[in-house]
C-alpha positions as CSV (number, residue, x, y, z in Angstrom):
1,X,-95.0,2.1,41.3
2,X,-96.2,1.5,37.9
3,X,-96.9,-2.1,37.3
4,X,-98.5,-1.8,33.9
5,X,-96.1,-3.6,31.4
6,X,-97.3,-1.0,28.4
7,X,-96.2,1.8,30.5
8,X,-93.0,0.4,31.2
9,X,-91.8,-0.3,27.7
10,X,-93.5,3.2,27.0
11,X,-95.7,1.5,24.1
12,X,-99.8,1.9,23.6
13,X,-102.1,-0.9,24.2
14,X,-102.7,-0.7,20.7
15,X,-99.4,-1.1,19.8
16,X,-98.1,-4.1,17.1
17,X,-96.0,-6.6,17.8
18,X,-93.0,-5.2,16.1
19,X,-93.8,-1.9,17.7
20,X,-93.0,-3.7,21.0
21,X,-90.2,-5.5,20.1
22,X,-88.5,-2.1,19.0
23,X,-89.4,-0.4,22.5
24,X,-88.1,-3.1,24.3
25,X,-84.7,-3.3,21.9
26,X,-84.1,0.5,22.6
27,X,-84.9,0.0,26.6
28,X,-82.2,-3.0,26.8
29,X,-80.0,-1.4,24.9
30,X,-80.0,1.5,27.0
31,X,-80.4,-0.1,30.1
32,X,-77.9,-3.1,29.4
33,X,-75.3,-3.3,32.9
34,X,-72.4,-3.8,30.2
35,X,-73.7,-0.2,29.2
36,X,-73.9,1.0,32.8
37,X,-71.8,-0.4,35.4
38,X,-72.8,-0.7,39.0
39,X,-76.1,1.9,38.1
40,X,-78.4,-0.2,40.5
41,X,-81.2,1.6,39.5
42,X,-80.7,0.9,35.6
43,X,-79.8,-3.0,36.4
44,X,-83.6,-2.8,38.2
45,X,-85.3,-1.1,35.4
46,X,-83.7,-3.6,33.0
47,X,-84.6,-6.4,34.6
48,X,-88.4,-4.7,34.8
49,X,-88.6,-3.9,30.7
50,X,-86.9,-7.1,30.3
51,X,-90.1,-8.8,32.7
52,X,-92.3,-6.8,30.6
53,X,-91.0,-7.9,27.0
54,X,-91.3,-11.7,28.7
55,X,-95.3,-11.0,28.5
56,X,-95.4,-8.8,25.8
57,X,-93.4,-10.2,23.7
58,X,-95.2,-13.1,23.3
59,X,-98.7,-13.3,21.9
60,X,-100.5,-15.6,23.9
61,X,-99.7,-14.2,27.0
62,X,-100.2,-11.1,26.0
63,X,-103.8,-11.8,25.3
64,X,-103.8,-13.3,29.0
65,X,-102.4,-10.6,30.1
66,X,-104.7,-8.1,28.2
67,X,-107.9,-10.0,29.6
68,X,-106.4,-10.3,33.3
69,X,-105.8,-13.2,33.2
70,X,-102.0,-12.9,34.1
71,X,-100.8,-10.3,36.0
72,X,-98.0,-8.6,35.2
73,X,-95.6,-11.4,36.5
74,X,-97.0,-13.9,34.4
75,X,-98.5,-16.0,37.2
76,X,-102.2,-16.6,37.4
77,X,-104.4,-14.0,38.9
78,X,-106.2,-16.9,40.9
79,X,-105.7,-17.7,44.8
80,X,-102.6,-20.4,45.1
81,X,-102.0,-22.8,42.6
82,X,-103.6,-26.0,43.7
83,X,-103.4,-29.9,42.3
84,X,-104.9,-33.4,43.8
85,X,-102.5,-35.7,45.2
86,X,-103.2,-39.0,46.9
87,X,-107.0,-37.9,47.8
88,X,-106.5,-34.3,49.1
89,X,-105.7,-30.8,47.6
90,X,-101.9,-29.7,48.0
91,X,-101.5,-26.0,47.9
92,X,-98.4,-24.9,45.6
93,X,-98.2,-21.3,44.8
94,X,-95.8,-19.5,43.0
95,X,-94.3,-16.3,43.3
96,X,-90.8,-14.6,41.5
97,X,-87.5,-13.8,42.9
98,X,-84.3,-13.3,42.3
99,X,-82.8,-11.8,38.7
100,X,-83.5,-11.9,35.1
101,X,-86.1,-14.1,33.3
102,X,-89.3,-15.2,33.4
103,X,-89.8,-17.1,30.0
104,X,-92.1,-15.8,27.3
105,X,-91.2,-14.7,23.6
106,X,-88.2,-17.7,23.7
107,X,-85.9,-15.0,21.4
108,X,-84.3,-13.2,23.8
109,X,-80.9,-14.7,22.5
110,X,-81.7,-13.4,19.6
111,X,-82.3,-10.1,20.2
112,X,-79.8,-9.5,22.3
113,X,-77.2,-11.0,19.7
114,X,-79.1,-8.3,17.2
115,X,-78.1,-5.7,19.8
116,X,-74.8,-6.6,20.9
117,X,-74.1,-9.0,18.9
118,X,-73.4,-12.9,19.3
119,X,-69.7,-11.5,22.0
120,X,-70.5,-8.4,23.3
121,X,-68.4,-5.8,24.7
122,X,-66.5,-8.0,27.2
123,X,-67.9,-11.4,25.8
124,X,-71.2,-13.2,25.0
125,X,-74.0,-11.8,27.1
126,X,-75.3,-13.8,30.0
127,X,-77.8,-13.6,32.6
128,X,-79.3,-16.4,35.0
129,X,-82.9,-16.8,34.7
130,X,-84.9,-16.0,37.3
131,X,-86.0,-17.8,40.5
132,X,-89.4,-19.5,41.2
133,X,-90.4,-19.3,44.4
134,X,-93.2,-22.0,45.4
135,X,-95.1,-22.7,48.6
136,X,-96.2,-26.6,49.3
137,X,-98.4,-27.7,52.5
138,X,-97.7,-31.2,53.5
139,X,-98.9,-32.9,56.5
140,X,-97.0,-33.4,59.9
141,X,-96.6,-37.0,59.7
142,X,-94.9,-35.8,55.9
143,X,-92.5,-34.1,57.2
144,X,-91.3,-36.1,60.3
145,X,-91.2,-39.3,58.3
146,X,-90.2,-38.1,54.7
147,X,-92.7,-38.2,51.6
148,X,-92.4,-38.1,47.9
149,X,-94.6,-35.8,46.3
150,X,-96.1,-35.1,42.5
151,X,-96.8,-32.1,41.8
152,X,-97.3,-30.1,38.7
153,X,-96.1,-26.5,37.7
154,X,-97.7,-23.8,36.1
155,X,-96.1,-24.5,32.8
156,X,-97.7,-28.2,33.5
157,X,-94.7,-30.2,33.9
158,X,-95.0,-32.7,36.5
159,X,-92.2,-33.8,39.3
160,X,-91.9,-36.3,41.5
161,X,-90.6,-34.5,44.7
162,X,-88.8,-36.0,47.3
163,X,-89.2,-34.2,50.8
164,X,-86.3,-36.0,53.6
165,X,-87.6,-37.0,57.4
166,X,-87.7,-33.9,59.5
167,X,-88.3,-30.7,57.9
168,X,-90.3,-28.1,59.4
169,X,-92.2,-25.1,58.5
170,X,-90.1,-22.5,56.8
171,X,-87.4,-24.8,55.0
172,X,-86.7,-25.0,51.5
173,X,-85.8,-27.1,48.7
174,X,-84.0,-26.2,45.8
175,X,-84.3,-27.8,42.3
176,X,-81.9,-26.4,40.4
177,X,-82.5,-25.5,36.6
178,X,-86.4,-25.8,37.5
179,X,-86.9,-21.6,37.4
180,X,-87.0,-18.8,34.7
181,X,-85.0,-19.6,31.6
182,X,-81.9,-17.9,31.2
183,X,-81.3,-14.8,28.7
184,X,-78.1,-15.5,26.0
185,X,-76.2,-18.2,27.3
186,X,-77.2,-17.9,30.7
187,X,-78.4,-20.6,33.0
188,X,-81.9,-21.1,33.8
189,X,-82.8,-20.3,37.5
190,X,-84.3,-22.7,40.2
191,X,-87.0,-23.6,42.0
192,X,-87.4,-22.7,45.4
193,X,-90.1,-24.6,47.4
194,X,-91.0,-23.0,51.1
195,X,-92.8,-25.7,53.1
196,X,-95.5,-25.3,55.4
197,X,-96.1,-28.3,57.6
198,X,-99.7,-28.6,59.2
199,X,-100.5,-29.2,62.7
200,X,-101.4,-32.7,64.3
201,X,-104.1,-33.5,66.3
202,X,-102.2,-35.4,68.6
203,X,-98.6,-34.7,68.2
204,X,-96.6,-31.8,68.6
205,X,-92.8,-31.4,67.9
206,X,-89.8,-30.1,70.5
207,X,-86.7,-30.4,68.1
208,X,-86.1,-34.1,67.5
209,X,-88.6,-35.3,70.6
210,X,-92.4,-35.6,69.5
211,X,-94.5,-35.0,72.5
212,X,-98.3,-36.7,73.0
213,X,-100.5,-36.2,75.8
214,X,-102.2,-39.5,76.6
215,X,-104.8,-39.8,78.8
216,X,-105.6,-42.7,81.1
217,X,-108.5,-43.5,84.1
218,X,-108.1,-43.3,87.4
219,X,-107.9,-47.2,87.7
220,X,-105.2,-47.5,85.3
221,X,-103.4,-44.9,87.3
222,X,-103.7,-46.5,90.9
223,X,-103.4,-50.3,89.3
224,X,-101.2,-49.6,86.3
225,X,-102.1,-50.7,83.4
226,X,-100.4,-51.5,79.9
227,X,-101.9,-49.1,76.7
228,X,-101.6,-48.5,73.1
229,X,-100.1,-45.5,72.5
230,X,-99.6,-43.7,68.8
231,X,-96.4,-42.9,67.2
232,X,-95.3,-41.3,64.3
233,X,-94.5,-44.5,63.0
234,X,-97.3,-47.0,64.1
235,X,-98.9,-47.9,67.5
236,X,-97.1,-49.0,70.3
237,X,-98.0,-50.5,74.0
238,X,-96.0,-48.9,76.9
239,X,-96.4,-49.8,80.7
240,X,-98.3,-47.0,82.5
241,X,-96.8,-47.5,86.1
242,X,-98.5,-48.1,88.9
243,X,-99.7,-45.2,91.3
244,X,-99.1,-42.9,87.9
245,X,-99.9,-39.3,88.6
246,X,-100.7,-36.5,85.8
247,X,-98.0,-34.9,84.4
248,X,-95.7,-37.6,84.8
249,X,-94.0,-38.3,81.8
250,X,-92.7,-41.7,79.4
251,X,-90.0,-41.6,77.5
252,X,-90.1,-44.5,74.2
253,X,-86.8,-43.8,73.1
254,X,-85.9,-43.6,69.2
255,X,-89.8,-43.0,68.5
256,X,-88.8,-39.4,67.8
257,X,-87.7,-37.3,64.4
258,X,-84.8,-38.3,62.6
259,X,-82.0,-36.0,62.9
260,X,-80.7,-34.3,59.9
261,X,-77.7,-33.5,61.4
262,X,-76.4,-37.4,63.1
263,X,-79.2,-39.6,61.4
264,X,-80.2,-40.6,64.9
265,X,-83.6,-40.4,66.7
266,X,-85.3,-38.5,68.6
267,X,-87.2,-40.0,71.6
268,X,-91.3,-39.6,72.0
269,X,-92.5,-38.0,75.3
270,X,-95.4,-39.3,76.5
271,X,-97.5,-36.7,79.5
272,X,-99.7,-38.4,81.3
273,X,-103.2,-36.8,82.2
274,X,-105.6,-39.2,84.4
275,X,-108.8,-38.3,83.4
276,X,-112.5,-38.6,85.5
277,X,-115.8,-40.7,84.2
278,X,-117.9,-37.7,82.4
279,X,-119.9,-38.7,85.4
280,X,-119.7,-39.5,89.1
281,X,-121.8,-41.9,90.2
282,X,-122.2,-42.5,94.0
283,X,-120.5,-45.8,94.2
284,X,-117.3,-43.8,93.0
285,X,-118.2,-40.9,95.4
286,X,-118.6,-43.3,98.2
287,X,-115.7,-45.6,97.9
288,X,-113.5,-42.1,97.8
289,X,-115.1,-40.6,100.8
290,X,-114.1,-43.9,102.8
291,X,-110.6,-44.6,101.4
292,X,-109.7,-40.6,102.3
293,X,-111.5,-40.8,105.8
294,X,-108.6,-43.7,106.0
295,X,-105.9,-42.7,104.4
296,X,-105.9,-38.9,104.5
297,X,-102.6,-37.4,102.4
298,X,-102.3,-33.9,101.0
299,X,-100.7,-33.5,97.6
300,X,-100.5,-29.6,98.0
301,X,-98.1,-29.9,100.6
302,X,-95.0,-29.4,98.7
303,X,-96.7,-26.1,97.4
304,X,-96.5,-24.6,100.9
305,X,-92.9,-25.0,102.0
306,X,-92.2,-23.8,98.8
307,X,-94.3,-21.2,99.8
308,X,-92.7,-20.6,103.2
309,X,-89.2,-20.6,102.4
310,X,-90.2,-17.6,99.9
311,X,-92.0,-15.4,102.5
């Protein structure tokens, strides 16, 4: 598919500006839906010369355009739009979607009233601008807790963005009125921002329950002991049991995601995992080799009438 904006107004590079506002003006005119109802194909290549005139039709960015800087979308032909926020780079990307618009020459009101004039066949002609589509990283503790962030858009306009307590990866907010301006008297489109929410080094998420592996010593599992634990929303001390074993799990209720749906909590589930001094010294070794020579006991045993009762 051709994606050069010349070839699809059918113009020259060389060609003036009014040269390109005529090609465009014959293209709409023929390829206006009120001139051809329910033609899929000529609604697409409308909304494509109509893209095109968006670029072309206005001279700065058609000098971007012409020195590559802009591709043929308008958006910058660098890697994901990226701005500093509180310390750290936040990816926000754009892409397009959706129907007409786009911005650019800022008469397309105009010429459209020149070529159907201000009420059309059937009325004054309308079409909703296009969509933005945006991508924004935030962090996991972002989006289980809820953050407000700045950002700034392509055309440089800054917004204060407020993300709600437990989104995850793949949902989207909509600011409406925030995309491609409208052509005529049509609205402008919106902005549609796709999060991504990055992993934790600790936590992980099971719908509203956050999950942490914690690890504790052997003494603290035969003697039980009382630790600090993280949560998403501070540290916390919870009673490791006494006799604990690994795997076994804590539940601090309410420490979990807030639920979009009933506003209630999720609970935290805390896995225990008793964990072994890098190294063994003999006074460990020995005081182990007695205590089993004692008190002998087989934790596998489970595993074979299991076992049995299968074979």
């Amino acid at each position: 598919m051709n994606n050069d904006l010349y070839a699809i107004l059918g113009v020259k590079r060389t060609a003036t500006n009014d040269e390109i506002r005529r090609a465009y003006r014959k293209l709409a005119k023929d390829l206006h839906p009120d001139q051809n109802k329910n033609d899929k194909r000529a609604e697409e290549q409308f909304k494509k010369v109509s893209a095109a005139f968006a670029v072309l039709g206005n001279p700065e960015k058609r000098k971007r355009y012409d020195a590559g800087e802009i591709d043929a979308m308008g958006n910058e032909r660098a890697n994901p739009f990226y701005r500093e926020y509180a310390g750290g780079a936040q990816g926000f990307g754009r892409e397009y979607s959706g129907g007409f618009g786009g911005g650019g020459s800022g008469d397309f009101s105009d010429l459209f009233g020149d070529l159907f004039g201000r009420r059309g066949q059937g009325g004054a002609f309308t079409m909703r601008g296009m969509d933005y589509r945006y991508n924004l990283e935030i962090s996991f503790l972002e989006a289980v807790n809820g953050v407000k962030k700045r950002v700034q858009f392509p055309d440089n306009e800054t917004l204060d963005i407020s993300v709600p307590a437990g989104v995850e990866t793949g949902q989207t907010l909509r600011l409406r009125h925030k995309g491609g301006p409208g052509a005529g008297r049509g609205e402008p489109g919106d902005a549609l921002i796709e999060l991504k929410v990055q992993p934790h080094p600790l936590f992980s998420r099971d719908g509203d329950n956050i999950t942490l592996e914690l690890p504790i010593s052997l003494s603290e599992a035969v003697l039980g002991a009382r630790v600090e634990v993280p949560t998403i929303g501070g540290r916390v001390t919870v009673a490791v049991p006494k006799g604990a074993s690994s795997g076994q799990v804590l539940r601090l209720r309410g420490k979990g995601v807030k639920s979009n749906r009933s506003g209630s909590h999720g609970d935290q589930l805390i896995t225990l995992k008793i964990v072994l001094p890098a190294v063994i010294d003999s006074e460990l070794e020995r005081l182990m080799q007695e205590w089993s020579s004692k008190r002998p006991y087989d934790p596998r045993t489970r595993f074979r009438e299991a076992a049995g009762a299968g074979g």
